[in-house]
C-alpha positions as CSV (number, residue, x, y, z in Angstrom):
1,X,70.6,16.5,80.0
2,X,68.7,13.7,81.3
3,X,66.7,11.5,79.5
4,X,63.2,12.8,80.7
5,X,63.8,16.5,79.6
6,X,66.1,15.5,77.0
7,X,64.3,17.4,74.0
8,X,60.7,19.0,73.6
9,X,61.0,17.0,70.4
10,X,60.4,13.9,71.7
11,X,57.9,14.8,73.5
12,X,55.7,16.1,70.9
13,X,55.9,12.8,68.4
14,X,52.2,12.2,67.2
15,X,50.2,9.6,69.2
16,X,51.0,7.1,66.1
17,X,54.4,6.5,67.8
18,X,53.9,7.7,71.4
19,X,53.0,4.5,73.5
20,X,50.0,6.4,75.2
21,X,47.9,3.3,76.5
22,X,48.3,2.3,80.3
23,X,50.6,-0.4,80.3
24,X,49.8,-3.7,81.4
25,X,50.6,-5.3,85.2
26,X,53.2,-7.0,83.8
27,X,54.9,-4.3,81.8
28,X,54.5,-1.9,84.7
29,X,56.4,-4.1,86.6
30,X,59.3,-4.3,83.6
31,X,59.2,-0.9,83.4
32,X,60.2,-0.3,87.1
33,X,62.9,-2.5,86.8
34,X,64.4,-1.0,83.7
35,X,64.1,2.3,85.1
36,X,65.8,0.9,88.4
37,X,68.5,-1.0,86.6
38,X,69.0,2.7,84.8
39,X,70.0,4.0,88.0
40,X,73.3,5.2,89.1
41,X,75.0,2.9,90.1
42,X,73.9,1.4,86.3
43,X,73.1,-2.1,86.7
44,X,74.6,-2.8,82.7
45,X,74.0,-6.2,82.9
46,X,70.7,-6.5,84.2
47,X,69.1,-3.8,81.2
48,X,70.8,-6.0,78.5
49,X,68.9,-8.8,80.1
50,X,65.7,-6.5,80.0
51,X,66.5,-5.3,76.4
52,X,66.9,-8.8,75.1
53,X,63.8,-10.1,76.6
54,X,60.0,-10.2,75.2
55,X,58.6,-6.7,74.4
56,X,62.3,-5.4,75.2
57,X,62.5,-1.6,77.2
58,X,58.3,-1.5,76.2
59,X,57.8,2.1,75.3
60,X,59.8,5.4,74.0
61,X,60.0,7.2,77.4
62,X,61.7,4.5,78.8
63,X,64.1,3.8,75.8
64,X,65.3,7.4,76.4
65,X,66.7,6.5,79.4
66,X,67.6,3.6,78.0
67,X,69.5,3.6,74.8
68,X,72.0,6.1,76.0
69,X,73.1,3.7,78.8
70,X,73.2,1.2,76.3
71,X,75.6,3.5,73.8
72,X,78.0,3.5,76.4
73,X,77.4,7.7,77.6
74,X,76.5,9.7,80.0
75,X,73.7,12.1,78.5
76,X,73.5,14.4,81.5
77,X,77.4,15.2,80.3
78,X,77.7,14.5,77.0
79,X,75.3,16.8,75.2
80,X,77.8,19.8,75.7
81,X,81.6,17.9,74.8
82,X,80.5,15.4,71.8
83,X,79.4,18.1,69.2
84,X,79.8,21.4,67.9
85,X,77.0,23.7,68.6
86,X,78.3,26.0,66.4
87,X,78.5,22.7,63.4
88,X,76.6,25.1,60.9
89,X,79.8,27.3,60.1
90,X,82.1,24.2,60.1
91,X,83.2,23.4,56.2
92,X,80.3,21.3,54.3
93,X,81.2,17.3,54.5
94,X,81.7,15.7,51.3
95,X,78.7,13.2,51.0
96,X,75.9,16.4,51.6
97,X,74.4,16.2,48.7
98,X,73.7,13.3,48.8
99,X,72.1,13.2,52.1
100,X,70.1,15.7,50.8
101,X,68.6,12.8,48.5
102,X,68.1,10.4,50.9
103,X,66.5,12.4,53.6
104,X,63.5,13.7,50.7
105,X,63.0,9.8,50.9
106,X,62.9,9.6,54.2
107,X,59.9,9.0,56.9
108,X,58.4,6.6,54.3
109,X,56.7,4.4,57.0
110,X,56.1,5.7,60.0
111,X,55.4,8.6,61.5
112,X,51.5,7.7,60.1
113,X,49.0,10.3,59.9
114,X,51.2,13.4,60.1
115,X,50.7,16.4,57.0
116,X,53.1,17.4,54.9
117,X,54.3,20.4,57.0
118,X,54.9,17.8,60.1
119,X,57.1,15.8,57.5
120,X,58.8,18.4,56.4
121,X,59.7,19.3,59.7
122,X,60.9,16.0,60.5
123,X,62.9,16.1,57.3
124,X,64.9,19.4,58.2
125,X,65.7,17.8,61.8
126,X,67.3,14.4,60.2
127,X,69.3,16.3,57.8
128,X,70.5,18.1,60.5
129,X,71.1,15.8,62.5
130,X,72.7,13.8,59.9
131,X,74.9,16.7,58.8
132,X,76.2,17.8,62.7
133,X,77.9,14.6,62.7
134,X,79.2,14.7,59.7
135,X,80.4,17.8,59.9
136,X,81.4,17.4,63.6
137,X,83.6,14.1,62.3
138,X,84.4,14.9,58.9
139,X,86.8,11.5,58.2
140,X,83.2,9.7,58.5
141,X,82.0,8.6,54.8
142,X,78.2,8.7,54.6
143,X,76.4,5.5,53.1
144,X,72.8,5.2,51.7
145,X,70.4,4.0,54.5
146,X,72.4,5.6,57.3
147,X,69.6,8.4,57.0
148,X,67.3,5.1,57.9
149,X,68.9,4.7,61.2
150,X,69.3,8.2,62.5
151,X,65.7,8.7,62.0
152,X,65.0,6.4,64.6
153,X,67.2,7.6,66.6
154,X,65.2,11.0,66.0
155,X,61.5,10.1,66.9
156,X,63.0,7.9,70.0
157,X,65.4,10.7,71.2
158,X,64.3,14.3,69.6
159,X,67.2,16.3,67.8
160,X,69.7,16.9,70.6
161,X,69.6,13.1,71.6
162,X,69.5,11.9,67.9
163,X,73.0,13.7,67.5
164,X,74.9,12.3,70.8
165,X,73.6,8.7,70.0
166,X,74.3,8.8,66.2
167,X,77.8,10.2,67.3
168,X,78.3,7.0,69.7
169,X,76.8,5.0,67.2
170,X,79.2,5.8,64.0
171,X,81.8,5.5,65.8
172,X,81.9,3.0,68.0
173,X,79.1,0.4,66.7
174,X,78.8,0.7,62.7
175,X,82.4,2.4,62.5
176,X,83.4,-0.5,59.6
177,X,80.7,0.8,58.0
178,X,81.8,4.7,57.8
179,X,85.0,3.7,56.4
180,X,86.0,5.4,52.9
181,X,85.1,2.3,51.4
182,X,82.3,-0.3,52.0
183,X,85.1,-3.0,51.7
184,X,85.5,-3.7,55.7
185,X,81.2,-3.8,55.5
186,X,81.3,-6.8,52.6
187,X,84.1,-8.6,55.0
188,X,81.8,-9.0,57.9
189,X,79.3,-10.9,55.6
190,X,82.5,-13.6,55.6
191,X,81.2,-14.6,59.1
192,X,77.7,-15.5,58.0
193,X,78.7,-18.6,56.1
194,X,80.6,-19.8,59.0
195,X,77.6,-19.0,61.1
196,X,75.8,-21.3,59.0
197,X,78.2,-24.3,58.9
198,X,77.9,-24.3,62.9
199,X,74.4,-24.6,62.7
200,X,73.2,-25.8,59.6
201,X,76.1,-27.6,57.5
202,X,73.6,-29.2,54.9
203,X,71.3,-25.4,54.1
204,X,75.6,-23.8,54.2
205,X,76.5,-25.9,51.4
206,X,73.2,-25.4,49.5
207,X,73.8,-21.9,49.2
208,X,77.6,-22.1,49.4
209,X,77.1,-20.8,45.3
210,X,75.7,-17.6,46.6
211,X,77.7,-14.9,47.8
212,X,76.6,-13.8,51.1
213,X,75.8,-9.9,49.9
214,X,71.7,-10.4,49.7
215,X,72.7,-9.7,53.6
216,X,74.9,-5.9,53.2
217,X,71.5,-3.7,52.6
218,X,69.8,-5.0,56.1
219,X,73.4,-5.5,58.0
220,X,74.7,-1.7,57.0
221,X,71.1,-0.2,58.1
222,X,71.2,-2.0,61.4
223,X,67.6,-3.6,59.5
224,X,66.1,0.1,59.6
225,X,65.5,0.2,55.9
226,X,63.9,-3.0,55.8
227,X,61.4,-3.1,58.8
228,X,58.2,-1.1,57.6
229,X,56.6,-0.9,61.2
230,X,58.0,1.5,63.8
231,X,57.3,-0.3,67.0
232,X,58.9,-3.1,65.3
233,X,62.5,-1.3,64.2
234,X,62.5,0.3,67.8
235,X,62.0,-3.2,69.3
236,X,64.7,-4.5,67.4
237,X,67.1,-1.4,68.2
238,X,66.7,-2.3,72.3
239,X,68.1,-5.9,71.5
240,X,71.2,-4.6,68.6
241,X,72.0,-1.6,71.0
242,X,72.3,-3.9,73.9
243,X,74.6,-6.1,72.5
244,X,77.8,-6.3,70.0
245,X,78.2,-5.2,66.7
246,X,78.2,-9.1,65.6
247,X,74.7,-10.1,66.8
248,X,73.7,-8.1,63.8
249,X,74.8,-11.2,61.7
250,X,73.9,-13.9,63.9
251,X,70.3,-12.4,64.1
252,X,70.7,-12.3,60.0
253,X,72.1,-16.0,59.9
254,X,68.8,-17.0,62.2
255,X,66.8,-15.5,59.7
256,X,68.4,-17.9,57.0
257,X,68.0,-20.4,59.8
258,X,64.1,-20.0,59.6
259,X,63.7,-19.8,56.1
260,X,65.5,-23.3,55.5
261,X,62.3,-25.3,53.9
262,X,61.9,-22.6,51.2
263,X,65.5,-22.2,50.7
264,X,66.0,-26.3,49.8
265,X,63.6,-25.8,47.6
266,X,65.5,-23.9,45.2
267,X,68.1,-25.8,43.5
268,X,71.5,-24.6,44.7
269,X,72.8,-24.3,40.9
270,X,70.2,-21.1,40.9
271,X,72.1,-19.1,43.3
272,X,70.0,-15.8,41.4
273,X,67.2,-17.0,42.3
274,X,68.3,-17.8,46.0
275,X,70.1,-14.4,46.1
276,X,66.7,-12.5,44.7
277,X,65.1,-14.9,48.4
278,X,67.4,-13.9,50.5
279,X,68.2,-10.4,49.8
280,X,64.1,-9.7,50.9
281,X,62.9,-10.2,54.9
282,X,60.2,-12.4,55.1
283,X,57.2,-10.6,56.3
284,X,55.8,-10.5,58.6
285,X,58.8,-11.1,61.0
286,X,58.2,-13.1,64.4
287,X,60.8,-10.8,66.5
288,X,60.7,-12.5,69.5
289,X,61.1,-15.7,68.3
290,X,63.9,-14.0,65.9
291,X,65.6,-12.6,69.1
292,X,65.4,-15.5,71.1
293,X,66.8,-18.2,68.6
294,X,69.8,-15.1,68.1
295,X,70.7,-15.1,71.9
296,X,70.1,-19.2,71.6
297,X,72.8,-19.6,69.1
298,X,75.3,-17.0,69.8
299,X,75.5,-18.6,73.4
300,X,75.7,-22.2,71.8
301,X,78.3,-20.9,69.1
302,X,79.9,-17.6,69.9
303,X,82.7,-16.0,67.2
304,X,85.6,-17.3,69.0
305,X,83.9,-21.0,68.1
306,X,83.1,-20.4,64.3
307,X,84.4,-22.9,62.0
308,X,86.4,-21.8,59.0
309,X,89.0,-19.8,61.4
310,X,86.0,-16.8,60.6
311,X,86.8,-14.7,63.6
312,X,90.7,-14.8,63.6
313,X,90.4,-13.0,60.0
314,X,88.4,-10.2,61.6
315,X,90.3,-7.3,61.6
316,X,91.7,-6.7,65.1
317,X,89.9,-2.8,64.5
318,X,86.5,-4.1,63.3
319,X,83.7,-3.1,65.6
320,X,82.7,-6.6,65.6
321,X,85.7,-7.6,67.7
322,X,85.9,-3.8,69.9
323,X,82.5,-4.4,70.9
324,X,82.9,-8.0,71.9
325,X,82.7,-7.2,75.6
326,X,79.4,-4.9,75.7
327,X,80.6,-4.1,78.7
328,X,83.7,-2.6,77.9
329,X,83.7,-0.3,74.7
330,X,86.6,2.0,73.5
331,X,85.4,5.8,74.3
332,X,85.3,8.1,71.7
333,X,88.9,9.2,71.1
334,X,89.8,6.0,71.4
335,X,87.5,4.9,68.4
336,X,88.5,7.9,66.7
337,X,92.3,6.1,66.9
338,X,90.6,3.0,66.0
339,X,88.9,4.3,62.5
340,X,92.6,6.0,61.8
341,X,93.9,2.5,62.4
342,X,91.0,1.0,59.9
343,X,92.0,3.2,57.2
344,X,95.8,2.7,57.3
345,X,94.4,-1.3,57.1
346,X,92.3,-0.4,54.3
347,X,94.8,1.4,52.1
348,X,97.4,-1.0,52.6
349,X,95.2,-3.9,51.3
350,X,93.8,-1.8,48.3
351,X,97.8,-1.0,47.3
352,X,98.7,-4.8,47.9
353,X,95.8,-5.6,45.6
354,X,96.5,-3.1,43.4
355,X,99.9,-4.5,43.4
356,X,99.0,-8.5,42.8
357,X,96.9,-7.4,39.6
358,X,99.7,-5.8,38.3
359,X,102.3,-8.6,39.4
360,X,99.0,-11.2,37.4
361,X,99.2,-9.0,34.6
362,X,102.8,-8.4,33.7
363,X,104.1,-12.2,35.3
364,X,104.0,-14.3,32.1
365,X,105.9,-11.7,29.6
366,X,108.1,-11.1,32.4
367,X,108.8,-14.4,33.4
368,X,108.9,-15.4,29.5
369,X,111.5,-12.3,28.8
370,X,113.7,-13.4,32.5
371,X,113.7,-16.9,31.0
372,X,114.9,-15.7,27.3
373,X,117.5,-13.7,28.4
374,X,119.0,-16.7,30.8
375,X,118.9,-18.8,28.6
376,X,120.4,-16.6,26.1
377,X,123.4,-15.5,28.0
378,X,123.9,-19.3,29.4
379,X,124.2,-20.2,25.5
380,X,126.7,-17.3,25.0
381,X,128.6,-18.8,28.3
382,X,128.3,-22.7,26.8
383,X,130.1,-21.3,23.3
384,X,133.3,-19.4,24.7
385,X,133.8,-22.7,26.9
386,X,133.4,-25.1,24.5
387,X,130.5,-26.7,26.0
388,X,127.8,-25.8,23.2
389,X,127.6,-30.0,22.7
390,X,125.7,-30.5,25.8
391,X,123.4,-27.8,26.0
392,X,120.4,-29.9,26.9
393,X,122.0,-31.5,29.8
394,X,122.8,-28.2,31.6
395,X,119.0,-26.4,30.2
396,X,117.6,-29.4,32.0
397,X,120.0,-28.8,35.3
398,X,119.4,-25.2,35.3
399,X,115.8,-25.8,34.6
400,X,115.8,-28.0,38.3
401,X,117.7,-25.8,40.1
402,X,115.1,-22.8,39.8
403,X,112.8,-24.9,40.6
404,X,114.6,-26.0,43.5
405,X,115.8,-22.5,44.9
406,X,112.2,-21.5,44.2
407,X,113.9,-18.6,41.4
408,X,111.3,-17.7,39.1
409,X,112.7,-14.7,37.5
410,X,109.3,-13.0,38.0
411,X,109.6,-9.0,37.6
């Protein structure tokens, strides 16, 4: 199913989001390039070129032709292998009530000027939408805003289209995010203080108090739930989709960047107050600026570069580091093997943790007991030999020798 005839449904979006004035000489001329570099044979590198630049891939029609190319699929060949058609009589996924919640809050912004029967049809296409891949994938784990994303994916692609991206999408882009726990999502912020230090040391240590989560709720909804205005969010999709998983953060870490008068300001011993700052995009937001100073600094200080060793301790399975190469992303299956891989990682790390808490809980009665009972059976030993006259001597010698064989008797 090619991009032009993709779905009736995106054809039919109300003029609010349609781009229906005649474009300008100069994004005429854009637009024949993209649509050339969308050409078989593809010319990849030449659309994220396109996709990064001012104005991005310009308009809707052209970003269905577009974003596909970008997700790494063929939609002429996909549309019939990727999902179930029949996903309505697969078992119910887990997290469907709550999408049910999320997508009666959904279409807050944008579509404008639509009636309640329009949104109500929009509403039953995201939650289907939503649920196909669910259902379709059923080791995925749903998160709040993901319904934030997919509807952008809906009024840029129509229904069918909304489902093959979202599949590519989950798992190959925000996989760390669809993970039975959000813990892989809170270790990606980790890079944004390094991101920081390249750039900025003296704003990194003023907010080296605060935590870097007043980033998770823009970073897990690829900025969807923030950005109000639709030609804005769909502007800002062209640049993410053309590029890594990481430029995400950098893009985040730029907006910190441009902030960095107001943030010195507040006294770093207030790390609240700067978390309360930082957690809301400033608005409006100069995206082309934004976008450039992203590309500017990733260039100047890619992951491999960061200080603090940041990217080693990226998981080998994060999406941050399969998606490095835009270029070269791991097909479906092969994510599939990934996310398996992720949550063998994951549960591993929540046992040794689990494990530590108990070795911190029970290590000083243990150790104080191990101890006792040494010492106890060394008296026992010192009073059949006759050497019960020099027990300091050998407590003290005993004492160094643990110390120096590293024996700490610990349970």
């Amino acid at each position: 199913m090619s991009g032009k005839n993709n779905n009736a449904n995106a054809d039919e979006k109300s003029d609010t989001l349609r781009v229906g004035k005649k474009p300008t000489p100069e994004a005429s001329v854009k637009i024949d390039r993209i649509l050339a570099a969308c050409e078989e044979p593809v010319e990849l590198d030449a659309l994220i070129l396109l996709a990064t630049s001012t104005e991005g891939l310009v308009n809707d029609e052209v970003r269905r032709e577009a974003w596909p190319i970008l997700l790494r699929y063929d939609c002429k060949t996909t549309v019939e292998s990727t999902l179930s058609r029949a996903w309505r009589s697969l078992p119910p996924h887990k997290d469907e009530d709550q999408v049910r919640l999320d997508v009666d809050r959904s279409f807050v912004y944008y579509p404008k000027n639509e009636n309640d029967r329009q949104l109500d049809r929009r509403k039953a296409e995201l939650s289907a939408v939503i649920t196909e891949v669910l259902r379709s994938y059923s080791m995925l784990s749903y998160f709040q805003g993901f319904h934030d994303i997919v509807q952008v994916f809906l009024l840029v692609l129509g229904v069918d289209g909304a489902a093959i991206a979202t599949t590519h999408l989950s798992l190959q882009r925000i996989r760390d995010f669809m993970l039975p726990s959000l813990s892989a999502s809170i270790a990606q912020l980790q890079l944004l203080p390094a991101i920081l230090q390249a750039v900025d040391n003296e704003l990194c240590k003023h907010l080296s108090q605060t935590q870097p989560f007043f980033a998770l709720a823009a970073t897990l909804t690829l900025y969807a739930h923030e950005i109000q205005e639709y030609g804005d969010i769909a502007r800002l999709f062209d640049f993410l989709l053309a590029h890594g998983a990481v430029m995400s953060l950098y893009f985040f870490a730029v907006i910190v960047l441009s902030r960095r008068d107001e943030l010195l300001e507040i006294p770093a011993s207030e790390p609240e107050m700067l978390h309360s700052v930082l957690s809301k995009l400033p608005k409006p937001l100069d995206l082309e600026t934004l976008i450039s100073k992203t590309t500017s600094i990733f260039e100047q200080f890619p992951p491999e570069r960061l200080p603090r060793r940041a990217w080693n301790k990226v998981s080998p399975y994060s999406v941050l580091k399969t998606t490095r190469e835009i270029t070269h992303q791991p097909s479906l299956s092969e994510s599939m093997k990934l996310f398996e891989k992720q949550v063998t990682q994951l549960r591993k790390e929540q046992n040794r943790e689990r494990y530590m808490k108990q070795i911190q809980q029970y290590r000083r009665p243990a150790r104080n007991v191990g101890i006792a009972v040494l010492i106890g059976v060394f008296s026992f030993w010192l009073r059949r030999t006759g050497w019960d006259g020099y027990p300091a001597v050998w407590l003290r010698r005993l004492w160094q020798t643990t110390r120096l064989h590293g024996m700490n008797f610990r349970v």
